[in-house]
Biotite code that builds the C-alpha atoms (Angstrom):
import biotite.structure as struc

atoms = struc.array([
    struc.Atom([-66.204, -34.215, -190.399], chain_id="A", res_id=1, res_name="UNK", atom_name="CA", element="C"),
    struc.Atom([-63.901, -36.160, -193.082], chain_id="A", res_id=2, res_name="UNK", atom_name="CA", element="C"),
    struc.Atom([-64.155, -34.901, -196.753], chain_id="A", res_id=3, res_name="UNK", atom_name="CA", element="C"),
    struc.Atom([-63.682, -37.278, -199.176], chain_id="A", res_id=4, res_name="UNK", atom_name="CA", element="C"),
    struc.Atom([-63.005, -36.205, -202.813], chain_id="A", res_id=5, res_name="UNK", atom_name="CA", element="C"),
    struc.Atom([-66.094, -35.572, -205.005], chain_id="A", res_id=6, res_name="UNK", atom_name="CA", element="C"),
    struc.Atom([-65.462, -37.994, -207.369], chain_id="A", res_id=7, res_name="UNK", atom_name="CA", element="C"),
    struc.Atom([-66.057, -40.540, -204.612], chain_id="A", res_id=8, res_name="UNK", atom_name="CA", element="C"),
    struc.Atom([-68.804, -38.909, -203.488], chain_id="A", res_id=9, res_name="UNK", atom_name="CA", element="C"),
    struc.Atom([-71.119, -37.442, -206.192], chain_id="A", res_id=10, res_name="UNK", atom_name="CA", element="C"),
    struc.Atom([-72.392, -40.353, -208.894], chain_id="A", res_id=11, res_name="UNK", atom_name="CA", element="C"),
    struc.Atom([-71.253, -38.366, -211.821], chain_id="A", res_id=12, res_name="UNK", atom_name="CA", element="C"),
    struc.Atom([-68.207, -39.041, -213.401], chain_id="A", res_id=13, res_name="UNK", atom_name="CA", element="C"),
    struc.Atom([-68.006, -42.814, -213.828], chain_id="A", res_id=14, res_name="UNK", atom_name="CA", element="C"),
    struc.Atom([-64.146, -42.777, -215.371], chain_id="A", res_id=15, res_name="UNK", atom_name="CA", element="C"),
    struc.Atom([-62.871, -40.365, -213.308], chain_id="A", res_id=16, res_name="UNK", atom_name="CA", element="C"),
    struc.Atom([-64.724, -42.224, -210.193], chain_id="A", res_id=17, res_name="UNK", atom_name="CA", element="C"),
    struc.Atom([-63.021, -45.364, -211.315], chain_id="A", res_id=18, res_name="UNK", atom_name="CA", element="C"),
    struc.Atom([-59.556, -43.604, -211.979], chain_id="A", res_id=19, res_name="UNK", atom_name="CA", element="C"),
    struc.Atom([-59.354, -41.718, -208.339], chain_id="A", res_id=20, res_name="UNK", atom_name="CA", element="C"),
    struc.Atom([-60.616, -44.420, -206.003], chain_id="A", res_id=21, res_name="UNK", atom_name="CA", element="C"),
    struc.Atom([-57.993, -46.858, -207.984], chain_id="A", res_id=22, res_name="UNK", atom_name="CA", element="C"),
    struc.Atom([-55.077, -44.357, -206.869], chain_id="A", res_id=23, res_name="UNK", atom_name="CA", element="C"),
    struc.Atom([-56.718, -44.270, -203.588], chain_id="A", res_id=24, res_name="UNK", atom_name="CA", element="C"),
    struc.Atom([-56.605, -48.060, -203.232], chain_id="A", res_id=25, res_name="UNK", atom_name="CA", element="C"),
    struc.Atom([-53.130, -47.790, -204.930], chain_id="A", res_id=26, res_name="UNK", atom_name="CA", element="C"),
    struc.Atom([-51.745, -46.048, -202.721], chain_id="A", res_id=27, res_name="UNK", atom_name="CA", element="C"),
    struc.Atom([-53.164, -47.006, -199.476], chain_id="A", res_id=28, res_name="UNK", atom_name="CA", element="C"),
    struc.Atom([-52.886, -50.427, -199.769], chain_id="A", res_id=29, res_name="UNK", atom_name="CA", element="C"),
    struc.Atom([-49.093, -50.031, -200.690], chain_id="A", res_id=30, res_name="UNK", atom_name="CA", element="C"),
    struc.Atom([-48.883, -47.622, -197.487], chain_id="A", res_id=31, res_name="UNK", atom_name="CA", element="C"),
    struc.Atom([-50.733, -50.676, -195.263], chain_id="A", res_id=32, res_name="UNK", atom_name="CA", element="C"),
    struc.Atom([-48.479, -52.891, -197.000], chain_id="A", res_id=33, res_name="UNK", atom_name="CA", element="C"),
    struc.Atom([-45.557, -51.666, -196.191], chain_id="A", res_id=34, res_name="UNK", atom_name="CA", element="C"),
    struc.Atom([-46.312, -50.512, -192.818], chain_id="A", res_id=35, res_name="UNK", atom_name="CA", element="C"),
    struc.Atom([-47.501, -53.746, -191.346], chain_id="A", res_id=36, res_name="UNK", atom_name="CA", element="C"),
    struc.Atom([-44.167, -55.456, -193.368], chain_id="A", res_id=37, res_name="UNK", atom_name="CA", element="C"),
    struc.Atom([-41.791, -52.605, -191.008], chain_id="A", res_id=38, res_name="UNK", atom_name="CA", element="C"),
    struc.Atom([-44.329, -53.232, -188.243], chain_id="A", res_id=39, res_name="UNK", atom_name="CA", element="C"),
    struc.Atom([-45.186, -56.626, -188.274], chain_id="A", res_id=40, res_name="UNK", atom_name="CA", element="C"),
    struc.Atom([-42.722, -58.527, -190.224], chain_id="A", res_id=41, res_name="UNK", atom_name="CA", element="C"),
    struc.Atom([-43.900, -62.053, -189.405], chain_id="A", res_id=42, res_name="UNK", atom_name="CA", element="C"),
    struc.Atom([-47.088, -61.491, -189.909], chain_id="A", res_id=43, res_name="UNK", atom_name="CA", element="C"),
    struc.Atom([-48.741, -64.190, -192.049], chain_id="A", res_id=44, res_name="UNK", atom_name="CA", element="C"),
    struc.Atom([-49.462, -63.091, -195.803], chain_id="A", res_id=45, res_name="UNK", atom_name="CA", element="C"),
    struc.Atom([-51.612, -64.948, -198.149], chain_id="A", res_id=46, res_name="UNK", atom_name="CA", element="C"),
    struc.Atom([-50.454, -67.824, -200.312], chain_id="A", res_id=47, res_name="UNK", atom_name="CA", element="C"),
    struc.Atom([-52.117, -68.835, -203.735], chain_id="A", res_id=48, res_name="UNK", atom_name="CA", element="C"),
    struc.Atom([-51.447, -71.846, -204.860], chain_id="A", res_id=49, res_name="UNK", atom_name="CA", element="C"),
    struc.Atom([-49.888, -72.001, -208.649], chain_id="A", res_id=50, res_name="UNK", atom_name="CA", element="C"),
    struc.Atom([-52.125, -72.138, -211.082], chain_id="A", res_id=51, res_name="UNK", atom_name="CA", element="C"),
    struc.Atom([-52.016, -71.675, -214.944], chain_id="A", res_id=52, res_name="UNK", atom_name="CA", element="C"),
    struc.Atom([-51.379, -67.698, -215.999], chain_id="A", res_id=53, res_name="UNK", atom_name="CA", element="C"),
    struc.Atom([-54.989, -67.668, -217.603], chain_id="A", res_id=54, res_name="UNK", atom_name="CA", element="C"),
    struc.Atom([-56.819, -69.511, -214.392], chain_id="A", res_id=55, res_name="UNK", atom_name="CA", element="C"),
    struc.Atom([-54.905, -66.503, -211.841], chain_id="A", res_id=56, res_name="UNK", atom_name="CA", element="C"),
    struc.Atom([-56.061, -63.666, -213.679], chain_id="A", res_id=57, res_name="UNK", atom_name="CA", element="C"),
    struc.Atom([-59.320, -65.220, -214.012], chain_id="A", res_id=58, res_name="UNK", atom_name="CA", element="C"),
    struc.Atom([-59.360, -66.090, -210.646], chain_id="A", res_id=59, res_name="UNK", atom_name="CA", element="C"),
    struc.Atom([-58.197, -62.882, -208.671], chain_id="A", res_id=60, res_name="UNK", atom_name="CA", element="C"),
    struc.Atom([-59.130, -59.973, -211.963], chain_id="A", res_id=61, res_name="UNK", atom_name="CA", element="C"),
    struc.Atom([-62.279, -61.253, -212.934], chain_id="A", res_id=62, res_name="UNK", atom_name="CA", element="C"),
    struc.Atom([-64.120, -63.650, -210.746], chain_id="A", res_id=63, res_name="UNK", atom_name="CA", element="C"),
    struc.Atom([-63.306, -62.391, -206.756], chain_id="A", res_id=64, res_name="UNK", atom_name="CA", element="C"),
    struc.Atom([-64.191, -58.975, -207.712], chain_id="A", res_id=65, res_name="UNK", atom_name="CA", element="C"),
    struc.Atom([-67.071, -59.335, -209.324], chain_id="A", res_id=66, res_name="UNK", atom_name="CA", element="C"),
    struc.Atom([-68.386, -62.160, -206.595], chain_id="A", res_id=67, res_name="UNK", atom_name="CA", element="C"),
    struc.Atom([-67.067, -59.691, -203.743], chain_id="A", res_id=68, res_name="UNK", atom_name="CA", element="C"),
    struc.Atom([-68.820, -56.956, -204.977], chain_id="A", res_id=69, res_name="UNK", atom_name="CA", element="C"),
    struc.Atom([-71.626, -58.516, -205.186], chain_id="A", res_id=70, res_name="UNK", atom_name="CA", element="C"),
    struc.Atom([-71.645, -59.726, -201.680], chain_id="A", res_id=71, res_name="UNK", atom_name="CA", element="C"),
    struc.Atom([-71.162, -56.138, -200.379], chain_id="A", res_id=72, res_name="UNK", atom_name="CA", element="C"),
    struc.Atom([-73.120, -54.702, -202.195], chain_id="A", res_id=73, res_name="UNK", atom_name="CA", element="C"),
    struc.Atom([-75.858, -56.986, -200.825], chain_id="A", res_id=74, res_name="UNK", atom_name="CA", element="C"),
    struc.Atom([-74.557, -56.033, -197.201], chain_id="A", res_id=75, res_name="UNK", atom_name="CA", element="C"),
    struc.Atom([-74.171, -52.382, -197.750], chain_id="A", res_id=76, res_name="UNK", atom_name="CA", element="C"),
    struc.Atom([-77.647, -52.868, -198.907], chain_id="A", res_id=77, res_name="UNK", atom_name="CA", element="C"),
    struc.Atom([-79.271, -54.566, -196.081], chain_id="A", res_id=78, res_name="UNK", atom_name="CA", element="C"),
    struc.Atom([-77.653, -51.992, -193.765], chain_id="A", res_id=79, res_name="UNK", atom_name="CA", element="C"),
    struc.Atom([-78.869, -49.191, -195.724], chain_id="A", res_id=80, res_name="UNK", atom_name="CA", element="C"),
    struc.Atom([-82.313, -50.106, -196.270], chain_id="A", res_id=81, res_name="UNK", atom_name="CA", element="C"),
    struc.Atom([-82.463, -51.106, -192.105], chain_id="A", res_id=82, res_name="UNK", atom_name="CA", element="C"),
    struc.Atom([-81.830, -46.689, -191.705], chain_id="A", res_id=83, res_name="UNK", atom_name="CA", element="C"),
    struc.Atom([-77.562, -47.810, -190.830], chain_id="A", res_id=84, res_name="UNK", atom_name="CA", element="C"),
    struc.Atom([-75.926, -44.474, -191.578], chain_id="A", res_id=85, res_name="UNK", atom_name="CA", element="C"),
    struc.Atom([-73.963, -44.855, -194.604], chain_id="A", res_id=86, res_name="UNK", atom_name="CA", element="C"),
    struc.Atom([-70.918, -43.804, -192.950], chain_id="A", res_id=87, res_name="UNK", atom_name="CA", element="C"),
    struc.Atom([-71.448, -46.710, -190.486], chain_id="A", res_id=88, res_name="UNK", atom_name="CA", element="C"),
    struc.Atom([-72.880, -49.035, -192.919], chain_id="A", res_id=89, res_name="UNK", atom_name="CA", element="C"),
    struc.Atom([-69.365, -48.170, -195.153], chain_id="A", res_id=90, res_name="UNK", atom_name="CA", element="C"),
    struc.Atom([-66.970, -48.257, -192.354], chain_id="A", res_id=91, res_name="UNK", atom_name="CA", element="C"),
    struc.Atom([-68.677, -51.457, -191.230], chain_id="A", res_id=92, res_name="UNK", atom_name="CA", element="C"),
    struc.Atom([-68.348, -53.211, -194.605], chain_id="A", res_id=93, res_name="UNK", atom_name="CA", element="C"),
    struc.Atom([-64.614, -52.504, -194.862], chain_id="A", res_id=94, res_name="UNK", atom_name="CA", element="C"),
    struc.Atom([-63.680, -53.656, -191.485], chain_id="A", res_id=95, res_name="UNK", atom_name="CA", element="C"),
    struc.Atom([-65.829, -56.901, -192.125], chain_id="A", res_id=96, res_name="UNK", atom_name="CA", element="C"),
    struc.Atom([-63.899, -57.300, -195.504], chain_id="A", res_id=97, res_name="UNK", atom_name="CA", element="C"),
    struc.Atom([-60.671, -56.911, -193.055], chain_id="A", res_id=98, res_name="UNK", atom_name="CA", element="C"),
    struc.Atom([-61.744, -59.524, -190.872], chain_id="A", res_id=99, res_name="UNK", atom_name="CA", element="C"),
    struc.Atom([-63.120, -61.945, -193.637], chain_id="A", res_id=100, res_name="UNK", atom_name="CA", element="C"),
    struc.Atom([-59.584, -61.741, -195.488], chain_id="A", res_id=101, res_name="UNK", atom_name="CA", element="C"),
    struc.Atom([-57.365, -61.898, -192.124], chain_id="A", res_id=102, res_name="UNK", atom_name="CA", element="C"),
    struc.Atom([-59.477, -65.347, -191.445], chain_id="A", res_id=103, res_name="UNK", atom_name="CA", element="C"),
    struc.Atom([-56.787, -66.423, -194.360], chain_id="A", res_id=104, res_name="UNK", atom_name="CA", element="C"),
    struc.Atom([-53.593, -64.235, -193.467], chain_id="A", res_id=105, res_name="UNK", atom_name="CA", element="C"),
    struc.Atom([-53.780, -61.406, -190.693], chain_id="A", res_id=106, res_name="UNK", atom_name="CA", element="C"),
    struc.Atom([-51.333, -59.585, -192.733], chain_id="A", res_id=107, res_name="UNK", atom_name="CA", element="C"),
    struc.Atom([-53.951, -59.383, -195.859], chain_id="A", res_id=108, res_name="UNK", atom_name="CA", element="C"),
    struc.Atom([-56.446, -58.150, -193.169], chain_id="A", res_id=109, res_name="UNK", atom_name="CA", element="C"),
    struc.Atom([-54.687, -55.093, -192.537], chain_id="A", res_id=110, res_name="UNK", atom_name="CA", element="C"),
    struc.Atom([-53.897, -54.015, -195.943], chain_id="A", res_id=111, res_name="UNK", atom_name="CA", element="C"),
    struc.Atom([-57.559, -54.928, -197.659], chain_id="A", res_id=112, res_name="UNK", atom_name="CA", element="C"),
    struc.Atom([-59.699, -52.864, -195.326], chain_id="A", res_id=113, res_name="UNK", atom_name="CA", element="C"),
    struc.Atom([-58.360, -49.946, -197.330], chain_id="A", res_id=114, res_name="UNK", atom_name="CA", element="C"),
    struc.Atom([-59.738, -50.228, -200.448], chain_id="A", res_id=115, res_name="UNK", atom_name="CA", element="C"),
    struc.Atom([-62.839, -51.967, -199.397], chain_id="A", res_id=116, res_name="UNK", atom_name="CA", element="C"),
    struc.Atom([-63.804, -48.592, -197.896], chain_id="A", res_id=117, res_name="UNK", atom_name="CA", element="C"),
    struc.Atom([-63.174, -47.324, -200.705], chain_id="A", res_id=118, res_name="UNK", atom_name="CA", element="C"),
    struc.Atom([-65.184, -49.602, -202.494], chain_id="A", res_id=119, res_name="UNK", atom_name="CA", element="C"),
    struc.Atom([-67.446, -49.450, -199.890], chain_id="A", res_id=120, res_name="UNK", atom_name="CA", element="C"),
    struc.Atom([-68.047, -45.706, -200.335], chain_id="A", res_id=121, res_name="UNK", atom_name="CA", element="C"),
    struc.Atom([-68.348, -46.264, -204.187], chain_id="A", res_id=122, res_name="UNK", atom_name="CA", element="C"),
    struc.Atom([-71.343, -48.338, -203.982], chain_id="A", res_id=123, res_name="UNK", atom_name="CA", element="C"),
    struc.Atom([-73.177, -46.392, -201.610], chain_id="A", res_id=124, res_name="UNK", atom_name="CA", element="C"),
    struc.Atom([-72.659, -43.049, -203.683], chain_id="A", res_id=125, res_name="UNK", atom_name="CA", element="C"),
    struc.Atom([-73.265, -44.923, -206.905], chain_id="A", res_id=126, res_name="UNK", atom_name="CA", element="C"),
    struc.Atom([-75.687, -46.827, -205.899], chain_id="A", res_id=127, res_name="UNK", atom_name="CA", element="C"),
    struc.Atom([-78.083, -43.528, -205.960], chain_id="A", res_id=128, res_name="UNK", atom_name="CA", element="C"),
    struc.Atom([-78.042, -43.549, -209.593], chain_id="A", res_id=129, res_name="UNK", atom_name="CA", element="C"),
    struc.Atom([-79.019, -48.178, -209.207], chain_id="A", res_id=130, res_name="UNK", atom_name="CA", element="C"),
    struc.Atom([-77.492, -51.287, -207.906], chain_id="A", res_id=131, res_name="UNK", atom_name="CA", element="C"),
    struc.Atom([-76.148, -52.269, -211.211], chain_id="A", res_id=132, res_name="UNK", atom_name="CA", element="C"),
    struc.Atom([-74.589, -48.763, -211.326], chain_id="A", res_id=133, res_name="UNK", atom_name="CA", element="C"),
    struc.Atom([-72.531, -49.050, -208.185], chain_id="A", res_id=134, res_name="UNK", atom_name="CA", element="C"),
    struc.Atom([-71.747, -52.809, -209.157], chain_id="A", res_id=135, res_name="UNK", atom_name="CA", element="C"),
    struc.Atom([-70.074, -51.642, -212.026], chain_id="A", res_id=136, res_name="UNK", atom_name="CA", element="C"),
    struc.Atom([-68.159, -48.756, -211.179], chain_id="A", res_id=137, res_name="UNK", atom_name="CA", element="C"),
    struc.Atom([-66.777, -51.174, -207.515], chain_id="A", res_id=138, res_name="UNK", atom_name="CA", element="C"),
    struc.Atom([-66.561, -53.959, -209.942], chain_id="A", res_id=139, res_name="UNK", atom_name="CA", element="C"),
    struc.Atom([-64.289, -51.972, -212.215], chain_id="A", res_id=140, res_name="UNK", atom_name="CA", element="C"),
    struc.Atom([-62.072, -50.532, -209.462], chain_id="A", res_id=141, res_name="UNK", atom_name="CA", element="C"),
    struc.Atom([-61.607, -53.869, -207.567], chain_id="A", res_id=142, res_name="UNK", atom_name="CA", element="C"),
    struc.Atom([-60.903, -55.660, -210.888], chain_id="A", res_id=143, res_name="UNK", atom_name="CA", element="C"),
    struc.Atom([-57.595, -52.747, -211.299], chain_id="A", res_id=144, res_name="UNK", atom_name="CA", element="C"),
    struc.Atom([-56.737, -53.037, -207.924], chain_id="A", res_id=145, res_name="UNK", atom_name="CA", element="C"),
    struc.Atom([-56.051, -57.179, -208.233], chain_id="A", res_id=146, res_name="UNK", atom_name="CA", element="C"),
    struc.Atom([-54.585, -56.704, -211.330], chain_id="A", res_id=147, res_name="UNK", atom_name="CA", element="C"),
    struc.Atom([-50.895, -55.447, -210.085], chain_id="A", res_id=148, res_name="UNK", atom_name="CA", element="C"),
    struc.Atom([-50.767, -58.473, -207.486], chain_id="A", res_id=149, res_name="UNK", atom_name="CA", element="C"),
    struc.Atom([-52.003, -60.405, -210.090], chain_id="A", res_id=150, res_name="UNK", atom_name="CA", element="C"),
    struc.Atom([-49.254, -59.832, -212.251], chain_id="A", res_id=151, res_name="UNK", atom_name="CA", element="C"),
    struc.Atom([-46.947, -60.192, -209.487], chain_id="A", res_id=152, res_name="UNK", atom_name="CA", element="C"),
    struc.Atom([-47.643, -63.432, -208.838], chain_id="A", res_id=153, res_name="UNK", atom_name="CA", element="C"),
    struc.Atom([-47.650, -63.911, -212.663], chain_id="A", res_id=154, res_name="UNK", atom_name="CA", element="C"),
    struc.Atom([-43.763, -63.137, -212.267], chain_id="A", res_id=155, res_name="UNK", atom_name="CA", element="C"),
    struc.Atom([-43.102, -65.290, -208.967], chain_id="A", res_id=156, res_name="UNK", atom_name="CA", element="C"),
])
């Protein structure tokens, strides 16, 4: 059985929920990153076209999070309430978030499945307390974990 840290798993502590599953993300997405770079070095990564400072952080901090979420959640949802397992219904959701970013750039694929199971497991375990709950607490994480690309491509 995989243990996953209680502050993913119990809907308690929303800032320290928010704080661990963004090192999580973090962290594995760097390790995915640089793994399929050493791996697979000319594998296609995404491209976003140039776009004013304000528009980018709109674009990838506020808006995609908040409409991804909001699209999983209604997944996670749907498999949930049709007796899917959680586990399944979370593992599930993250490797459809893989495929639905490596439509645009395998590369992106194989990095973003990562955090969407952690996001994944967010909603489900926040989702216990409402909807709106685990909306907000993904929502939150998501939003931190565009923000460093975000500002990368700020730079470039």
């Amino acid at each position: 059985m995989i243990s996953i840290p209680s502050a993913l798993a119990e809907p308690r502590q929303p800032l320290r929920a928010i704080l661990v599953a963004w090192i999580l993300c973090v962290a594995g997405s760097l390790a995915l990153s640089v793994a399929s770079h050493f791996l697979l070095p000319d594998l296609a990564t995404p491209q976003f076209p140039r776009v004013s400072a304000g528009l980018l952080i709109f674009a990838l901090v506020l808006f995609a999070p908040f409409v991804e979420t909001l699209i999983m959640a209604a997944v996670l949802e749907v498999m949930l309430r049709l007796r899917v397992p959680p586990p399944a219904a979370i593992v599930l959701s993250s490797l459809g978030w893989g495929v639905a970013h490596s439509m645009q750039a395998p590369a992106w694929g194989l990095v973003i499945w990562w955090p969407f199971l952690i996001f994944s497991t967010l909603y489900v375990t926040w989702s216990r307390r409402s909807a709106w709950a685990g909306v907000g607490i993904v929502f939150a994480v998501h939003a931190l974990q565009n923000l460093g690309p975000a500002l990368l491509l700020l730079r470039s």
